[in-house]
LUMDO-686364 format. One record per residue (C-alpha): chain; z, x negated, y. Coordinates in steps of 0.1 Angstrom, whole numbers, plus 2048, in hexadecimal, padded with zeros to 3 digits. Example, Ala and Ser with C-alpha at 12.3 -4.5 7.8 and 13.67 -1.06 7.14 Angstrom:
2
kette A; z 84E; x 785; y 7D3
kette A; z 847; x 777; y 7F5
# end
This chain:
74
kette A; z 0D0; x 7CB; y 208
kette A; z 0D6; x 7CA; y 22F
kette A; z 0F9; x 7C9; y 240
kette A; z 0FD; x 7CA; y 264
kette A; z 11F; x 7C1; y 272
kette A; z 11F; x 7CF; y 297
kette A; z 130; x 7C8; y 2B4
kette A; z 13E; x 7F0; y 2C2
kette A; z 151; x 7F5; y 2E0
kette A; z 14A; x 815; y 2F1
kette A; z 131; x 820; y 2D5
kette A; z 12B; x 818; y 2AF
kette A; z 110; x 7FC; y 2A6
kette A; z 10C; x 7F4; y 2CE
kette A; z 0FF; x 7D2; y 2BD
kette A; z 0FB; x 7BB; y 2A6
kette A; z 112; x 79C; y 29E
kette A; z 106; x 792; y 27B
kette A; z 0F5; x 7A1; y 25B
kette A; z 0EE; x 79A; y 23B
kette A; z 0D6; x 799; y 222
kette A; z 0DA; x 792; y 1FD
kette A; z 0FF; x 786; y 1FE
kette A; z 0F5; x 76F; y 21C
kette A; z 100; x 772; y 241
kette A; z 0EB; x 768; y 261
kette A; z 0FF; x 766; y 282
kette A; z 0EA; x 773; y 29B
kette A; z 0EA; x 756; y 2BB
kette A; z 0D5; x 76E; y 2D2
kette A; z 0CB; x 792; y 2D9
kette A; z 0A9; x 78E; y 2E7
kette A; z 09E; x 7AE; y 2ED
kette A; z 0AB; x 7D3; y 2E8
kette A; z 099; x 7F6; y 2EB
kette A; z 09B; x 817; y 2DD
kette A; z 083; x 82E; y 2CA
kette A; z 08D; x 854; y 2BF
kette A; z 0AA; x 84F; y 2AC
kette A; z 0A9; x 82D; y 2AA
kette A; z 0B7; x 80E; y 2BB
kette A; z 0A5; x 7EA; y 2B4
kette A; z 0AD; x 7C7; y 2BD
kette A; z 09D; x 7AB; y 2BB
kette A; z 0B6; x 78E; y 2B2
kette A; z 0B9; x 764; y 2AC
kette A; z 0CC; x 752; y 292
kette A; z 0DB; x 733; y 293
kette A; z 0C1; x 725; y 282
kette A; z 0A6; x 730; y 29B
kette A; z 097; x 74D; y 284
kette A; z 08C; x 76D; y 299
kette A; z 091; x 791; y 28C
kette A; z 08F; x 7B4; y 292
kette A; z 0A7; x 7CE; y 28A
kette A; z 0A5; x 7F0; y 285
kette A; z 0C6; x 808; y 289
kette A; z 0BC; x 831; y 27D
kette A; z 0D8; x 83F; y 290
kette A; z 0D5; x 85F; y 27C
kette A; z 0D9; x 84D; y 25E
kette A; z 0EF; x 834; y 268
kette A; z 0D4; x 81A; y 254
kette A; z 0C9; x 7FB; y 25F
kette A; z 0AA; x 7E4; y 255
kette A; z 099; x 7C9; y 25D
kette A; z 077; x 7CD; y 26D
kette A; z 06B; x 7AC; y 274
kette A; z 072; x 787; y 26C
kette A; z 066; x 765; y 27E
kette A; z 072; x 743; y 273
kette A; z 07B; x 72E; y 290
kette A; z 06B; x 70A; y 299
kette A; z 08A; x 6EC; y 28F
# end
């Protein structure tokens, strides 16, 4: 199961600070990248332990997942 804990200031879910996954939490370090598809909003995000990802945020139904995992070089 996926948690997002987002950062919202002028909107809901403007971005990612953290999720979780099975009971364990990853600080996200770094937003990469951002964009937009149709009715969805993705970012592509570092840990603090180097691992790359790529989230997915269905607007509509207020769902995120994860899209894409890299683990980083130590």
């Amino acid at each position: 199961m996926l948690k997002v804990k987002c950062f919202s200031d002028y909107r809901i879910n403007q971005r990612p600070i953290s999720f979780t996954i099975n009971k364990r939490e990853f600080l996200i370090k770094e937003i990469l990248d951002q964009w937009y598809g149709p009715g969805y909003l993705y970012f592509k995000v570092k840990d603090d332990n180097n691992h790359t990802y790529i989230l997915k945020y269905d607007e509509a139904q207020d769902l995120w997942e994860l899209e894409f995992f890299r683990k980083g070089k130590k």
